[in-house]
C-alpha positions in Angstrom: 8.9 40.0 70.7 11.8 42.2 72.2 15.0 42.4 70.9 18.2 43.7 72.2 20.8 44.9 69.7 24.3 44.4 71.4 27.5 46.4 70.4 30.8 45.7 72.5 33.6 46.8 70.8 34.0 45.3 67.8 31.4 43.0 68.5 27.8 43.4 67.2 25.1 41.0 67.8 21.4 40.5 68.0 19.6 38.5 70.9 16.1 37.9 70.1 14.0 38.0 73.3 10.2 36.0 72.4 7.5 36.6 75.4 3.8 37.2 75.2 4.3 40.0 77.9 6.4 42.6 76.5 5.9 44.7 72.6 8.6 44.8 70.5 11.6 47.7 71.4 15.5 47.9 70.7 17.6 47.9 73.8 21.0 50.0 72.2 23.7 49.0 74.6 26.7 51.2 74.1 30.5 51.0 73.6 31.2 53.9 75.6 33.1 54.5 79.1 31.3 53.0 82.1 29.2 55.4 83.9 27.0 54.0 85.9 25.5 50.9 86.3 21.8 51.8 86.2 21.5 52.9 82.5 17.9 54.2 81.4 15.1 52.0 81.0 15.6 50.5 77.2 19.5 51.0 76.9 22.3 49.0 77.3 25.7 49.9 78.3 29.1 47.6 78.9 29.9 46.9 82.0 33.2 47.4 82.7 34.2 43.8 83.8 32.4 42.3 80.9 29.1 41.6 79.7 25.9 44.6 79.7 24.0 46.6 82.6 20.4 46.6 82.0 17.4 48.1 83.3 14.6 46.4 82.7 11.8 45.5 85.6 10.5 41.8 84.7 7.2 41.7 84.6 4.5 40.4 87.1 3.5 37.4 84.9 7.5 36.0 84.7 8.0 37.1 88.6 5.0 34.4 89.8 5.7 32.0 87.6 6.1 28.8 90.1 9.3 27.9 90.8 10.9 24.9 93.0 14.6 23.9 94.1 16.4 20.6 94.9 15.2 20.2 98.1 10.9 20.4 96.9 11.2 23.7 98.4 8.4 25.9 96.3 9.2 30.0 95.2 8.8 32.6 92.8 11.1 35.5 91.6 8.8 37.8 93.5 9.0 36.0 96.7 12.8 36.5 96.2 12.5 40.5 96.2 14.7 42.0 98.3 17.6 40.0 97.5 20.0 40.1 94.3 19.5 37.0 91.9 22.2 35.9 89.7 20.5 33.5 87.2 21.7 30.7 84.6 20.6 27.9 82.5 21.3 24.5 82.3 20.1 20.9 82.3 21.6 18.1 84.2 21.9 16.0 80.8 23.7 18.6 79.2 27.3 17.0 78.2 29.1 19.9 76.2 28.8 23.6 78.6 26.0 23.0 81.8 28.6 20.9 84.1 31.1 24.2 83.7 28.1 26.5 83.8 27.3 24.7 87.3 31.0 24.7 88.5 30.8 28.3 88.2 27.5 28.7 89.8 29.4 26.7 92.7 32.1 29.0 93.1 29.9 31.9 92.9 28.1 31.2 95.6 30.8 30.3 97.5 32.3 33.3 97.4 28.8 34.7 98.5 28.8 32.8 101.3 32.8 33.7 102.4 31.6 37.6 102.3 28.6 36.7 104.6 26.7 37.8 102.2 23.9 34.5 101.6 21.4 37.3 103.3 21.4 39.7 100.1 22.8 37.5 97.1 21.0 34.5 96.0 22.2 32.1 92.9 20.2 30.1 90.9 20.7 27.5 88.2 17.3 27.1 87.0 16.9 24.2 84.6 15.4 24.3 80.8 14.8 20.6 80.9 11.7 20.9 83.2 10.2 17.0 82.2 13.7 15.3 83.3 14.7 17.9 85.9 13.0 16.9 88.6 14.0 18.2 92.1 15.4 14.4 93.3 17.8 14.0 89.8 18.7 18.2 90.9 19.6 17.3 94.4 21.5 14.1 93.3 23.4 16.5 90.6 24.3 19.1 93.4 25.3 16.0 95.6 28.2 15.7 92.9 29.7 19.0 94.2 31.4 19.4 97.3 29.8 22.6 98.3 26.1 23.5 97.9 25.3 26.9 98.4 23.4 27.9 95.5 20.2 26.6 94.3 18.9 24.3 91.3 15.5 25.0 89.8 13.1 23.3 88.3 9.7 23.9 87.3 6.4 23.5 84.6 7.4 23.0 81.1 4.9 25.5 80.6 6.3 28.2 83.7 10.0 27.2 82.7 9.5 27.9 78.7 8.0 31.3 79.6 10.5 31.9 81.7 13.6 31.5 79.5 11.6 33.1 76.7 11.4 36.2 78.4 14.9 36.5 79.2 16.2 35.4 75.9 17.6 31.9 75.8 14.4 29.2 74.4 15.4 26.1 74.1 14.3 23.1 71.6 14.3 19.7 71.9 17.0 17.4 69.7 16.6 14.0 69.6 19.8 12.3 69.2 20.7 9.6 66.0 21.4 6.1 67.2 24.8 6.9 66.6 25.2 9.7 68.8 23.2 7.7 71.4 25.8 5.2 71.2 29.5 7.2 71.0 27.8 9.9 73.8 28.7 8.7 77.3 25.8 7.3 79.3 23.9 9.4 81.8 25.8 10.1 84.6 22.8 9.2 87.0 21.1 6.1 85.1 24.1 4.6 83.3 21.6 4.8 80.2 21.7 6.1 76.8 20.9 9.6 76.8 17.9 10.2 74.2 18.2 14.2 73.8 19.4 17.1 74.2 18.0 20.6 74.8 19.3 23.0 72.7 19.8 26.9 74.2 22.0 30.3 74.1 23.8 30.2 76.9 23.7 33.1 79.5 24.1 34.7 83.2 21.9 37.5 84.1 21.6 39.2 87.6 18.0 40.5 89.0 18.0 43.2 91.5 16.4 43.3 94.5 13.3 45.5 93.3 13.0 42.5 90.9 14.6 44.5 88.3 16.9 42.9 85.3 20.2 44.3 86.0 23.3 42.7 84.1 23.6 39.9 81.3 26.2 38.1 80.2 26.2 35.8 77.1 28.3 32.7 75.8 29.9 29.6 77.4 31.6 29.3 81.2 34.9 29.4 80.7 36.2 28.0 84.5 39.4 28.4 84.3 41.7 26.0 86.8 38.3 25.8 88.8 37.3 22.0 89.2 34.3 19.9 88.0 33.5 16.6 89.7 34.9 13.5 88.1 31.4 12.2 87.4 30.3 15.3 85.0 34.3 15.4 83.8 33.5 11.6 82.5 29.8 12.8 81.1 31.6 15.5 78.8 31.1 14.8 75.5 34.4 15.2 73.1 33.2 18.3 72.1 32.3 19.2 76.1 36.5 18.5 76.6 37.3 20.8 74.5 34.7 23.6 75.9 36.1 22.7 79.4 39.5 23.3 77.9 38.5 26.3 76.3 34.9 27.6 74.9 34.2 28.2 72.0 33.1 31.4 71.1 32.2 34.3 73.0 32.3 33.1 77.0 32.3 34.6 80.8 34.2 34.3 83.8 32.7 33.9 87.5 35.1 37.6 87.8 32.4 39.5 85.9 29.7 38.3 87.8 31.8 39.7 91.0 32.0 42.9 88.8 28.7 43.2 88.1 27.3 42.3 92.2 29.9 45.0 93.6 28.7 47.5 91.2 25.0 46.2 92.0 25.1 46.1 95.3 28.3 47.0 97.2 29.3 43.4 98.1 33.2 42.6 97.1 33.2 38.7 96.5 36.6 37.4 96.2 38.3 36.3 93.3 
C-alpha cells in the first residue's frame, strides 16, 4: 500500500494507492511556489495550473499489463514509451461524471491534434468496467462523438484492476435496487435497464515519455460550455445534470491538463 498525503492550500486530503508492487511511503506534495515540474522522487508539489507534479516511474509489472483500444488494436504502457500519456477512467455505463470525463478527453485530444502534436501526446480513457467494456460497445461510445482522436481502453478484469490500483482510483461493483433500475434512464446502447454501476475516485494523470508518472489531477470534469452528445446528455442520471451543470466537489478543467503537457513537454495546446 502507497499513500499520497495531498496539501493544496487549504485543502488536505489522503489518496490511498493499494498495489502488490510498491511498499508503503508518503508522497508530501507541497503548498509552495512552483519550481519545477520534476519534483524529487517521493514528493509532490502543486502545479501551478492545478492539480500535483509527481515523479514516480511505474513499474514494469503495471507497464505490460495488456491493454487494447476501440478498434481490437492490442498495447501496453511500455509499448507507448516515448510518447506523453494523459490517462482517465471511466465506464461507458457511467450516468453521473464519465460522459463529461470523455467530453473532455475529446477536446483534449483535439487540441493535440491542432498543435500537430498526435506524434508525442497520446490520450487515453481506459475503462474500469473491463466485463462490459468490450472494444465494439467502446467504438460504438466514441462513434457518439464527432471527433475521435483519442483512444478508449479496455482490458482483463484482472490487468484493468491492477491497473487502477496502482494509480489510486479501485473501483467496486454496486448493484442497483429495482427502483433505481427503473427511475435510471436505459442504456444508451441496449435500450435496457442498466444493472450496476462501478463505483471509483475520479482522476487524470499524465505519464511521461520514460514511462514515468508525472502530473495527477483529482475530482469530477467540469466541461464548461464544451458539448456532450445528445445520446450521453439523455443517459445522465438527475444527479449526472447537475454534475454537467456543475460538479460537485473538488473537479478539473481540460486547461490544467494543457498546463501540465506544456510544462511536461513544451507543447502549447490551445485553450
Amino acid at each position: 500500500m502507497r499513500k499520497f498525503i495531498v496539501s493544496l492550500g487549504i485543502v488536505l486530503f489522503s489518496l490511498s494507492l493499494l498495489t502488490s508492487c510498491r511498499s508503503e511511503k508518503v508522497i508530501e506534495v507541497s503548498n509552495q511556489a512552483h519550481s519545477t515540474a520534476t519534483p524529487k522522487t517521493g514528493t509532490g508539489e502543486a502545479a501551478p495550473g492545478g492539480g500535483t507534479y509527481l515523479n514516480e516511474p511505474i513499474p514494469t509489472e503495471v507497464l505490460n499489463l495488456p491493454l487494447v483500444d476501440q478498434n481490437g488494436e492490442t498495447f501496453t504502457l511500455e509499448s507507448l514509451k516515448g510518447q506523453t500519456v494523459v490517462i482517465t477512467n471511466f465506464l461507458t455505463s457511467c450516468q453521473e461524471i464519465c460522459p463529461m470525463t470523455s467530453a473532455s478527453m475529446r477536446d483534449v485530444g483535439d487540441a493535440i491534434v491542432s498543435a500537430k502534436a498526435s506524434n508525442k501526446i497520446k490520450v487515453l480513457e481506459i475503462t474500469v468496467d473491463a466485463k462490459r467494456d468490450v472494444p465494439s460497445r467502446l467504438l460504438a461510445y466514441q462513434n457518439l462523438f464527432a471527433t475521435k482522436n483519442w483512444s478508449l481502453v479496455g482490458g482483463t478484469e484482472a490487468g484493468l484492476a491492477k491497473l487502477w490500483n496502482y494509480f489510486g482510483a479501485p473501483a467496486t461493483k454496486e448493484e442497483f435496487s429495482e427502483s433505481d433500475k427503473a427511475s435510471n434512464p436505459p442504456d444508451w446502447q441496449s435500450g435496457k435497464l442498466v444493472s450496476y454501476d462501478m463505483v471509483h475516485a475520479n482522476l487524470v494523470i499524465i505519464v511521461d515519455d520514460k514511462s514515468i508518472w508525472r502530473w495527477l489531477d483529482l475530482g469530477a470534469p467540469n466541461v464548461g460550455s464544451a458539448k456532450i452528445p445528445e445520446k450521453l446528455k439523455s443517459y445522465l442520471s438527475a444527479d449526472g445534470l447537475k454534475n454537467l451543470e456543475k460538479p460537485e466537489g473538488s473537479s478539473w478543467k481540460v486547461d490544467a491538463v494543457y498546463s501540465a503537457l506544456k510544462d511536461i513537454t513544451g507543447v502549447s495546446l490551445a485553450k
